[in-house]
C-alpha positions in Angstrom: 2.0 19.9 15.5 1.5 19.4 11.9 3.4 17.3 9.7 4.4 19.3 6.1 5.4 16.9 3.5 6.9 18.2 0.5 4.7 17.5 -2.7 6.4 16.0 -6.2 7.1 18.5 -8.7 8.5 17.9 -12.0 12.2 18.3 -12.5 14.1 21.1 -14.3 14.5 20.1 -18.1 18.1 19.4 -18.7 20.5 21.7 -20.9 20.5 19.6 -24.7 23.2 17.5 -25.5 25.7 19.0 -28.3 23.8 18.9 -31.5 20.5 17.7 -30.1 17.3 19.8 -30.7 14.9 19.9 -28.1 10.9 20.9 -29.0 8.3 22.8 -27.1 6.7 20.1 -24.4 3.4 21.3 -22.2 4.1 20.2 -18.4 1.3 18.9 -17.1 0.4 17.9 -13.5 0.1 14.3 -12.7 -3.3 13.8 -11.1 -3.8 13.4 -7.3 -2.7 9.8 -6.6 -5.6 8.2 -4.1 -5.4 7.7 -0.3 -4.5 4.8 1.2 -4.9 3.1 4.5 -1.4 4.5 5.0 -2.1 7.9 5.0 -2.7 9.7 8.4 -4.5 12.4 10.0 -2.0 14.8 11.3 -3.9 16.1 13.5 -4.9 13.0 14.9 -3.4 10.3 13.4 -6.8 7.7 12.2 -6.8 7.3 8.5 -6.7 10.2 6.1 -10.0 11.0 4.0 -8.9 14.7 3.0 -5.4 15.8 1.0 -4.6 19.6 1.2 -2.2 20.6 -1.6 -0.4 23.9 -0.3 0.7 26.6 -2.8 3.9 26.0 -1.6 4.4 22.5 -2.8 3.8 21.0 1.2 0.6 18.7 1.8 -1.7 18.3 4.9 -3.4 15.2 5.6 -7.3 15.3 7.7 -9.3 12.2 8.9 -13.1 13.8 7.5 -13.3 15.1 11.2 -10.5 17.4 11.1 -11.3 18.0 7.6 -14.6 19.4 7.7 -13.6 20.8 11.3 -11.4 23.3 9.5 -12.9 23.2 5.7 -13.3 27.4 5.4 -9.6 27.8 6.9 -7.8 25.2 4.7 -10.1 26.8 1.5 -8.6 29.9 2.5 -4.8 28.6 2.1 -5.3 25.3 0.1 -4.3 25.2 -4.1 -5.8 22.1 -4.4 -8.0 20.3 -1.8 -8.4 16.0 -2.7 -11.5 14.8 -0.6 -12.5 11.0 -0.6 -14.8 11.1 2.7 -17.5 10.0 0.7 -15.7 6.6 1.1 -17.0 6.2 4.8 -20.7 6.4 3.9 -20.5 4.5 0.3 -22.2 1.2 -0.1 -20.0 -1.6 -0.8 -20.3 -3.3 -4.2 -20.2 -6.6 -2.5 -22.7 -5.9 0.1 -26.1 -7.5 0.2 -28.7 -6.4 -2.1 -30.8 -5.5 0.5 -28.5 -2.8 1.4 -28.2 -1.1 -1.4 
């Protein structure tokens, strides 16, 4: 079964206080923060390479498996889709040169 975690949305603006003048502001959204080691799969719990941002504020979380197992669905349904897969097959800036 899949895990829904509810994403962070900005909070109301509060009423102004008694003689204080409040201006226009813009909201804007806060870009996607990256994925950790933390993050999960859950479908299958190994680490998460794929963020799904649901029109309804939740969040699904895909190892690159799961993710490009069900990429046309979660297109279908997803506002926003976050993919770092390209992590896995990214040399490492450390490596040596002859693997660049």
């Amino acid at each position: 079964m899949l895990k829904q975690r509810k994403a962070l949305k900005p909070s109301a603006p509060e009423e102004p206080l008694f003689g204080e003048k409040r201006s226009d502001v813009t909201a804007t959204v806060a870009p996607t923060a990256a994925l950790s080691a933390a993050d999960r799969c859950d479908r299958c719990g190994a680490q998460a390479y794929v963020r799904v941002e649901l029109a309804n504020g939740f969040e699904l979380l895909f190892c690159a498996h799961h993710g490009r197992a069900h990429d046309a669905k979660l297109r279908e349904v997803a506002a926003n889709i976050h993919d770092e897969s390209d992590k896995l097959t990214a040399t490492p800036a450390n490596a040596p040169a002859e693997e660049h």
